[in-house]
C-alpha positions, -999 to +999 in steps of 0.1 A: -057+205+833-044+218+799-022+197+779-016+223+746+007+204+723+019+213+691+032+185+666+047+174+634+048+139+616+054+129+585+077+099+559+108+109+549+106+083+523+079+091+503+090+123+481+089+157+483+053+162+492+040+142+523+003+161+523-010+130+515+004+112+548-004+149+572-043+145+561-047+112+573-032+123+605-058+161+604-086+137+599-077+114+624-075+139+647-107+157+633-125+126+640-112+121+674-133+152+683-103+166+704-099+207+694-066+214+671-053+241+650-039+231+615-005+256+608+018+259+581+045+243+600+024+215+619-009+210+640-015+220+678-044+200+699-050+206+735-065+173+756-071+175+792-045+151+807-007+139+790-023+100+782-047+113+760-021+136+745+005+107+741-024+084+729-031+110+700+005+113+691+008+072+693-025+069+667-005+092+643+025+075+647+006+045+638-009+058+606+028+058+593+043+030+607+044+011+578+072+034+558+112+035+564+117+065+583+089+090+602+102+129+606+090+141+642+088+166+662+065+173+694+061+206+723+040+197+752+027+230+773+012+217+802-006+241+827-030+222+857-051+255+864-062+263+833-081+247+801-091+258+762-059+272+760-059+261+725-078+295+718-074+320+747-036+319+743-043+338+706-069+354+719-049+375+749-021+386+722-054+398+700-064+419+733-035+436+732-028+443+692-059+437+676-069+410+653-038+383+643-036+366+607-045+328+615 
């Protein structure tokens, strides 16, 4: 099973920039040896079953607990059939137009 999920987190009470507070969450998630893909606009991971997606999404919840107010948003794609859908997803629009910026 594929459980693609693409996610952002982050204080709202902590200024403008909240890098700070998104790298503790990339190298959590680095460290947790689960395949992701940093973007501009948030991260994607892909586990292989919904707890260990929830559990990740719990971990970076916790890593912020301690301010005011936490900004998020989260898309599950869940597909029992198929897995690393993390990169064969870009990889069939790059069969069909050629290389993609990433």
């Amino acid at each position: 099973m594929s459980v693609l999920v693409n996610f952002a987190m982050f204080p709202t009470d902590s200024g403008t920039s909240v890098s700070k507070y998104v790298s503790e969450i990339i190298k959590m998630i680095d460290e947790s040896g689960i395949p992701y893909k940093l973007n501009p606009m948030g991260t994607s991971f892909e586990t292989e079953t919904m707890k260990e997606a929830l559990h990740l999404i719990e971990k970076s919840y916790l890593l912020l607990e301690n301010h005011k107010r936490v900004y998020a948003v989260v898309n599950f794609d869940i597909q029992k059939d198929k897995t690393n859908r993390i990169n064969s997803k870009t990889k069939s629009i790059e069969d069909k137009i050629g290389k993609v910026k990433k």
